[in-house]
N, C-alpha and C positions, 0 to 999 in steps of 0.2 A: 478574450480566451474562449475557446470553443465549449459549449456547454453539451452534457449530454445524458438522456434518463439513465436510472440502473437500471438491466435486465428489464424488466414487461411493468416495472412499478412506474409512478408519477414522480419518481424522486430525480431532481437534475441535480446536478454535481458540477464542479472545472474539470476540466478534459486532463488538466493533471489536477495531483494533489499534492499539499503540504506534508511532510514525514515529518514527526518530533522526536524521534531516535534518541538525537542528540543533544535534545535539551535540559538543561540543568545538568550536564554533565560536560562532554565538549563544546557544546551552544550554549553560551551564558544569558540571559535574561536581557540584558541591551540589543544585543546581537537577534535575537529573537524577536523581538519589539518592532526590530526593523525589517526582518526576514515577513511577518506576519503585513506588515505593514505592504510593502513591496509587493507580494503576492495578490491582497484582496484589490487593491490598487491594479493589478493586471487583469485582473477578475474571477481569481482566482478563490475559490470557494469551499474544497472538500478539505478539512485536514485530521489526518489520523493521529491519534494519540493510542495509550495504552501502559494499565498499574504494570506493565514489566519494562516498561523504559526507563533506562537512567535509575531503575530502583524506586518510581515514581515521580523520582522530579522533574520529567516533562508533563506529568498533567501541571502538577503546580506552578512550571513556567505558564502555561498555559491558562491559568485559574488565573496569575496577575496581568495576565495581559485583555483578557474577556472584562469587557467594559470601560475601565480605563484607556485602554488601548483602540480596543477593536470590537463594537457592540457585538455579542453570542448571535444576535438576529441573522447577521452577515456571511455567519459559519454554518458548514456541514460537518458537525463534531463525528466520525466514527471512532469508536472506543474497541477495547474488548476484554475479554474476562475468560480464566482459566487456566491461567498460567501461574503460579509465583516464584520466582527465581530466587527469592529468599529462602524457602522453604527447604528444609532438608532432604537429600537426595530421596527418589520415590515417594514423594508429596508434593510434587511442583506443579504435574498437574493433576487438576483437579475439577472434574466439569459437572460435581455434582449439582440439584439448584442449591443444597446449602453454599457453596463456595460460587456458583456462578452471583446469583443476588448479593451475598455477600460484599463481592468485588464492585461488582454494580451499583450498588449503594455508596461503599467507598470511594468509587470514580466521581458522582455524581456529588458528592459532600467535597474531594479535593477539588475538581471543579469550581465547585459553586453554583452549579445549573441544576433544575429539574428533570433536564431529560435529556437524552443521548442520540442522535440522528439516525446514528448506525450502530448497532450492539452486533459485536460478531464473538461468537465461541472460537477461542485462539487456536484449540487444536485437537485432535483425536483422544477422546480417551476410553478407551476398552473398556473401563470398571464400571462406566457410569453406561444405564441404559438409553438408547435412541431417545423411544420414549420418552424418559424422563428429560432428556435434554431441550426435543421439541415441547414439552407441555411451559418448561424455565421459560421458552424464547416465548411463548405464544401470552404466557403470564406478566411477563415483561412490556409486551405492548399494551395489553388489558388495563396495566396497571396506570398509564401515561408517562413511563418513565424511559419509555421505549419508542422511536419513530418507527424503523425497521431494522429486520436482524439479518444475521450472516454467520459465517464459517470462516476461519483464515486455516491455513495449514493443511486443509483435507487433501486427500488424492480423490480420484475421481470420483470412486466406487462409495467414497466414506459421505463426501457431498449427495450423492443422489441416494443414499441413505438417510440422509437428513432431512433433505429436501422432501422425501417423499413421505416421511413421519409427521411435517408440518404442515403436507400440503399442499406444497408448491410444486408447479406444474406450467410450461407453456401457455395453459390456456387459462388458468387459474387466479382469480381476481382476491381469492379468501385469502391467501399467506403473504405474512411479513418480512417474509424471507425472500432477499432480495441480491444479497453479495457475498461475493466472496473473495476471497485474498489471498494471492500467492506469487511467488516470485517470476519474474516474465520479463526474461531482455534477450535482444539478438543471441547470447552467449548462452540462455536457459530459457531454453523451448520447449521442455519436457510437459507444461501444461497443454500442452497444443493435441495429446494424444487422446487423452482422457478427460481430463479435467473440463476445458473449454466446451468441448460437445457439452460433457453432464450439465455444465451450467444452463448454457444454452437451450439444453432438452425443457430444463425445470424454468423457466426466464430468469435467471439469474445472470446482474452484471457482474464481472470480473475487475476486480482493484488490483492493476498492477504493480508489484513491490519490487525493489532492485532494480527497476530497468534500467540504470547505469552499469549492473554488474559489479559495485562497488567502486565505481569511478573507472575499471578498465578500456568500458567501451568511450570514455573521454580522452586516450589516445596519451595517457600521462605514463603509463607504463609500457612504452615502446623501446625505451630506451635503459631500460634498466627500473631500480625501485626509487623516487625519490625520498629525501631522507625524511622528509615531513607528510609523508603521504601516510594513511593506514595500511599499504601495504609494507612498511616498514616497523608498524607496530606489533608488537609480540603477541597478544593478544588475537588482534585481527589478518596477520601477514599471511595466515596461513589460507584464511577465504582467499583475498587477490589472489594467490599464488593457485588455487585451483582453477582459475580462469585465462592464463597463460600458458597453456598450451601450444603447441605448434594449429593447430586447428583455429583455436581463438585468436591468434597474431593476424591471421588471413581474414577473419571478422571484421579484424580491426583496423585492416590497414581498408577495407572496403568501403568501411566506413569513414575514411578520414578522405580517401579520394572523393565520396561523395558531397563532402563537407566543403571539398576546394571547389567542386564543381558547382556549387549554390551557393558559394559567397559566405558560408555559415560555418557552426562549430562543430566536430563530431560525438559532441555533447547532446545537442538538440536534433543532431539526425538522427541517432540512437533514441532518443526523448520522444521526438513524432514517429519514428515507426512502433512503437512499443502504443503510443497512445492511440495509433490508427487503425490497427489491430481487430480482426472482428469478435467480438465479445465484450472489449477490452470498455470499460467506463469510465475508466481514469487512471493516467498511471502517477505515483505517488513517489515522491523523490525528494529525496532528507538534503539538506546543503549546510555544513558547517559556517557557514557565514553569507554577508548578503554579496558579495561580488559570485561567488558557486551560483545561490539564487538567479544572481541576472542572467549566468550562462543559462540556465535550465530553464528558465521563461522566453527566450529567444526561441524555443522550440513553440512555442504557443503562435508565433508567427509565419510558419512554413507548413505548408503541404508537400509530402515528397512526390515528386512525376512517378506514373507506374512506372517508368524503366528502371529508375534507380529503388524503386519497390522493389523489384522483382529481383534485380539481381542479388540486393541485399537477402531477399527471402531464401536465395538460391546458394551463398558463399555462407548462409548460416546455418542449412537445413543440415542433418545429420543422418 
């Protein structure tokens, strides 16, 4: 599998990454055992967790699988902190350092690890000051509990806000601050305005999330909704459902032609373009099970030709 730094750091990563979404919750702990397995076995190396998955029970999947399963040495853990979905409405987030450390501790105790690869602040919050948020991140590596940090959730403006309270800069060898994470597939390109420059400007890699689209751009919802898909779930129907558009159908059928035309699946054409991407340091993709998985590591095997680049970039752009 392709490896490649974050942004301006030393840190290499897989060119995708593991998502645990759904573990301990739709991904049972066997199923994951083998998913983890499958992956590091590809070469596969970055995988993302976080205390707002599954209500915390994909770190703990996660905790039993780290040494028994799969030595911590082997992994690029990125974590994050600032969110808690338990918390009662107007308390969920929370980026002060009492509640970022906090979470951080608590990751690092469900784990069972000492330290955390990637630590990224999950998302904007107004109450709390920059400041204050850069001194958490920068305390956090001081402390060795922290390799390097990040942002997930920002818009552009909010990132090179942060970026620039830490430090970090293009040419800049002193900050820890290193990724960011946001959602990035054919179907959601809206990073590409703002976002990706700011990163870019500051050396920071970009973790891409969603690049399936929620499974759309896998070509499964061409034909209606199947009855075992998430787009059938009540909870979840309503995401699918905003990426079927007449707009998106034409995404998708561009992408299945390119898929017949390479012998491959419109899984992993959608997979490698998102992961080829310039900024892009790894795109991150959740699989309820290990047969999902295989489709999504087959991308790890193809390079798309620029013409089928180009047009894709072209039937996607808005």
């Amino acid at each position: 599998m392709r490896i490649s730094t974050v942004g301006n750091s030393g840190l290499r990563v897989s060119g995708l990454g593991l998502g645990t979404l759904s573990w301990g919750r739709g991904t049972p702990g066997d199923e994951a055992a083998a998913q983890l397995v499958a992956f590091v076995e590809a070469g596969g190396t970055l995988v993302d967790t976080s205390p707002a998955y599954s209500d915390g029970a994909s770190e703990q999947v996660l905790a039993e699988l780290m040494g028994d399963v799969m030595p911590r040495e082997d992994l690029v853990i990125s974590g994050s902190a600032g969110i808690a979905p338990a918390a009662p409405l107007g308390r969920r987030v929370d980026c002060s350092r009492r509640a970022l450390l906090a979470q951080l501790d608590n990751t690092l105790t469900a784990l069972g690890t000492d330290y955390l690869d990637v630590w990224q602040v999950a998302t904007w919050d107004r109450q709390t000051p920059v400041a204050e948020i850069a001194a958490t991140l920068d305390y956090a590596v001081r402390s060795g509990k922290v390799r390097y940090t990040g942002v997930r959730g920002h818009l552009g403006w909010q990132l090179a806000t942060v970026a620039a309270a830490t430090g970090a800069s293009g040419a800049s060898e002193s900050s820890s601050m290193i990724a960011t994470q946001a959602e990035y597939s054919l179907l959601a390109r809206e990073v590409e305005d703002e976002l990706i420059p700011a990163a870019q400007h500051h050396g920071i890699g970009l973790f891409a999330a969603v690049p399936l689209a929620g499974g759309v751009l896998t070509g499964k919802y061409r034909d209606g909704i199947p009855s075992d898909s998430r787009g059938a779930d009540e909870f979840r129907g309503a995401m699918i459902q905003a990426y079927l558009g007449t707009d998106s159908l034409r995404v998708i059928e561009a992408v299945v032609t390119a898929a017949d035309g390479l012998g491959t699946s419109p899984l992993a054409v959608a997979l490698a373009w998102v992961r080829d991407r310039p900024g892009v340091a790894s795109a991150i993709v959740g699989t309820r099970d290990l047969a999902q998985l295989t489709g999504a590591l087959a991308a790890a095997e193809i390079t798309l030709p620029p013409a089928i680049t180009a047009a894709l970039d072209d039937v996607s752009s808005t």
